[in-house]
N, C-alpha and C positions, 0 to 999 in steps of 0.2 A: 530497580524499576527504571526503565527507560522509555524513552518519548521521541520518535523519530518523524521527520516529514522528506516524502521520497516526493521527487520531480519524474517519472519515467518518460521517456520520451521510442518515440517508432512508431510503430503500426500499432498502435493500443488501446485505438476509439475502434468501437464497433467488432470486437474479435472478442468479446466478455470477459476484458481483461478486470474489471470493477467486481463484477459479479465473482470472479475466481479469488481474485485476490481477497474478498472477504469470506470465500471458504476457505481460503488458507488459514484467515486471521482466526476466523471461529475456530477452529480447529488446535490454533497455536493460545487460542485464551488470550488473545489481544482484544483491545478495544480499540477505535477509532475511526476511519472512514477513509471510502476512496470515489473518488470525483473528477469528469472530465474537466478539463480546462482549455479555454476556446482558442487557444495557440496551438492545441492538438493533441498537448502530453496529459497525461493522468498524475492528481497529487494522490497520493496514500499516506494519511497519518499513523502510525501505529503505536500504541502506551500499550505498555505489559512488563514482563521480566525482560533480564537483558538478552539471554540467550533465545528466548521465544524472537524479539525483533528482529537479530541478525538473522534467524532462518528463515524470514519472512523476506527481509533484505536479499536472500542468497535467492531465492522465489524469482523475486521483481529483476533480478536480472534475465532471466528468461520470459515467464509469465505463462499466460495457458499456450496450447499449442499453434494458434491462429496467428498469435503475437508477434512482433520482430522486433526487440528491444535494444535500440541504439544508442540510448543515453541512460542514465540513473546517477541524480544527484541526488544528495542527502544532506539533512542538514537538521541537528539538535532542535527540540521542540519544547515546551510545555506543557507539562503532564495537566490536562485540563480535566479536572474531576468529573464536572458536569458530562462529558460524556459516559455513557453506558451502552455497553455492544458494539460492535462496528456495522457501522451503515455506508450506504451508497447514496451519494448525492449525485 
């Protein structure tokens, strides 16, 4: 099980980068959320298996096709139980 929290950075507000990235997660049986944050970039937290987060990881470097993604940092997490599903804040 891993617990990851992505910083994405580019053109990533307003192109459905949130909305996509949590059809990826649904898809990949992750949990956790993704949310603009008002310096521009979007966080994505994602818990699930190890291999499900890196494919989601490999995602967030591109993202949907509107996207232009310039940066992606990452940075270990805590697997926070309380969550269930991934949502969009």
């Amino acid at each position: 099980m891993t617990a990851a929290r992505f910083f994405v950075g580019g053109r990533v507000q307003g192109v459905w980068f949130r909305a996509s990235a949590r059809e990826q997660a649904i898809a990949l049986n992750l949990r956790g959320f993704a949310r603009n944050l008002p310096d521009g970039r979007v966080e994505v937290l994602a818990i699930g298996a190890d291999d499900a987060v890196e494919q989601l990881a490999q995602w967030l470097h591109y993202g949907p096709s509107r996207a232009q993604v310039d940066e992606l940092e990452r940075m270990d997490a805590e697997d926070d139980a309380a969550i269930e599903g991934f949502e969009i804040h």
